[in-house]
C-alpha positions as a Markdown table, in Angstrom:
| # | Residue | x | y | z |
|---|---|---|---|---|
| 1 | Unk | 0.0 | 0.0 | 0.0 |
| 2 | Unk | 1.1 | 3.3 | -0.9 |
| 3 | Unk | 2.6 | 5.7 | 2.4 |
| 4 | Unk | 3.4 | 8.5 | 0.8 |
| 5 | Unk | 0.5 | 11.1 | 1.1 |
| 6 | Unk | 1.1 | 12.0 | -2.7 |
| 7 | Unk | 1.0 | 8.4 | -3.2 |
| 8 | Unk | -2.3 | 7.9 | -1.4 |
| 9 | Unk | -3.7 | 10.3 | -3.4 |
| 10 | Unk | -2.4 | 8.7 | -7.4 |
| 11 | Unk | -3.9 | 5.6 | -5.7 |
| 12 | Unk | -7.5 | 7.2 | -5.3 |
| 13 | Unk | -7.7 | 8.6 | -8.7 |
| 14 | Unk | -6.2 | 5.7 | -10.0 |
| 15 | Unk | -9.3 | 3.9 | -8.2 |
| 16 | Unk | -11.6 | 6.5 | -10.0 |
| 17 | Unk | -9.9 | 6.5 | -13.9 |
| 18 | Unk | -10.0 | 2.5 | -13.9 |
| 19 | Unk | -13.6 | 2.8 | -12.9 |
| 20 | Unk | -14.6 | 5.3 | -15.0 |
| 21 | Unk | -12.7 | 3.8 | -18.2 |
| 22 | Unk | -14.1 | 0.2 | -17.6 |
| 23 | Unk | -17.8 | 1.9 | -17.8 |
| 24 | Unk | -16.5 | 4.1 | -20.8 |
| 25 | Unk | -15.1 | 0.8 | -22.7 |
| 26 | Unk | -18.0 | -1.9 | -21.5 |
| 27 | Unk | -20.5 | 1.0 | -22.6 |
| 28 | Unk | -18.5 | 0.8 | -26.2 |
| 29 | Unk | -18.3 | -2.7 | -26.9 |
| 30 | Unk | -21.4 | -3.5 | -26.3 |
| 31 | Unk | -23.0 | -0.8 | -28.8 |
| 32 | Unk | -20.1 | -2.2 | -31.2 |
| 33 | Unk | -21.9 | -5.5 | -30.2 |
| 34 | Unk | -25.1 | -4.7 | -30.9 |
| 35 | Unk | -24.3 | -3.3 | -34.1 |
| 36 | Unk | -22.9 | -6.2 | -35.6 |
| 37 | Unk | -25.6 | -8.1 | -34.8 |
| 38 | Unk | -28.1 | -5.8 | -36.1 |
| 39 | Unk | -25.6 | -6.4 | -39.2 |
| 40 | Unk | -25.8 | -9.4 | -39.3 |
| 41 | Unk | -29.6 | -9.7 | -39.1 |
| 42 | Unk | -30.4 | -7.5 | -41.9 |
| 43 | Unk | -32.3 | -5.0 | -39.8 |
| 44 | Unk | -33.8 | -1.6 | -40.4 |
| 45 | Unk | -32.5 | -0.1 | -37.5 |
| 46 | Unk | -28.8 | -0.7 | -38.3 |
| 47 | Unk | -28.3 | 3.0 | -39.2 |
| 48 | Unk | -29.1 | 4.5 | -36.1 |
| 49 | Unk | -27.0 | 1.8 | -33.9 |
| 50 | Unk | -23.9 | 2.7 | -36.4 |
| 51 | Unk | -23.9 | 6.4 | -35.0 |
| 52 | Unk | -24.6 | 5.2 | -31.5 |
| 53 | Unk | -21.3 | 3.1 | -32.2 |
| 54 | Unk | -19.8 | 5.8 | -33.7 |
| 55 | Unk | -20.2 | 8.3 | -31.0 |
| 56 | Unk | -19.3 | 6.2 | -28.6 |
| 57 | Unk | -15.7 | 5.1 | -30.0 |
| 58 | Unk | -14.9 | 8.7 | -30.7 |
| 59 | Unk | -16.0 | 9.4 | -26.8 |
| 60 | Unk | -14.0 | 6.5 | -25.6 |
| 61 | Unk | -10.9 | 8.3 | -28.0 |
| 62 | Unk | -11.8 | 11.7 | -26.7 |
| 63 | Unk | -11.5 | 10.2 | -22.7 |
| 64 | Unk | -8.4 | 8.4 | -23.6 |
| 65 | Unk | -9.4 | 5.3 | -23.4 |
| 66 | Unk | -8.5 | 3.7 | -27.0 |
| 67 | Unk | -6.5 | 5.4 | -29.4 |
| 68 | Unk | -7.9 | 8.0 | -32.2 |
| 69 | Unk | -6.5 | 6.0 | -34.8 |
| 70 | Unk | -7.8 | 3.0 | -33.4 |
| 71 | Unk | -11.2 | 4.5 | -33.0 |
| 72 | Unk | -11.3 | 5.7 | -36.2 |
| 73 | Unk | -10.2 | 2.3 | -37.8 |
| 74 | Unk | -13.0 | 0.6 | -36.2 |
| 75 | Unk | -15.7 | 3.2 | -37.2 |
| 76 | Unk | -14.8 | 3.1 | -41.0 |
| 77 | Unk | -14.7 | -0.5 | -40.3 |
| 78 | Unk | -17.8 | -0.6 | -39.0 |
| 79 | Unk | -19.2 | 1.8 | -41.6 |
| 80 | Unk | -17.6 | -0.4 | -44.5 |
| 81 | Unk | -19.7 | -3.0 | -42.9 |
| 82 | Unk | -23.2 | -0.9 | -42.5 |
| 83 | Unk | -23.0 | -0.1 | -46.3 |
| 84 | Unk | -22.2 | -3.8 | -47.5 |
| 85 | Unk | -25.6 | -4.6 | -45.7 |
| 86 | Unk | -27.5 | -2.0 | -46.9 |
| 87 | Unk | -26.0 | -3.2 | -50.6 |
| 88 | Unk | -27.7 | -6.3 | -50.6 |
């Protein structure tokens, strides 16, 4: 355990960023999830899933949670995807 008071205190908000970052990034794969099932099931509502998606990768990139580049590689992905389905 940290003794330091500064360490105390890197410990707390370490506590609080690997909390708030495990919400952020469970909240984000699971609306990626969703998405590619929707996909995958030929459904209507696939549109509006793909910008829940893609607002939340580019929050998780804003929050530092993934990568921009990595964000932005899985929405084109993602979008690449959407449009394919739409196609047939």
């Amino acid at each position: 355990m940290a003794r330091h008071k500064s360490a105390q205190k890197r410990a707390r908000q370490d506590v609080k960023r690997r909390e708030r970052n495990r919400t952020i990034r469970t909240r984000t794969r699971s609306v990626v999830k969703t998405l590619r099932s929707e996909l995958e099931a030929n459904a209507a509502g696939a549109a509006e899933k793909l910008r829940e998606a893609e607002s939340a990768l580019r929050k998780a990139a804003t929050k530092g949670v993934i990568p921009k580049r990595r964000a932005s590689r899985q929405v084109s992905r993602l979008a690449k995807a959407a449009n394919r389905a739409r196609a047939k």
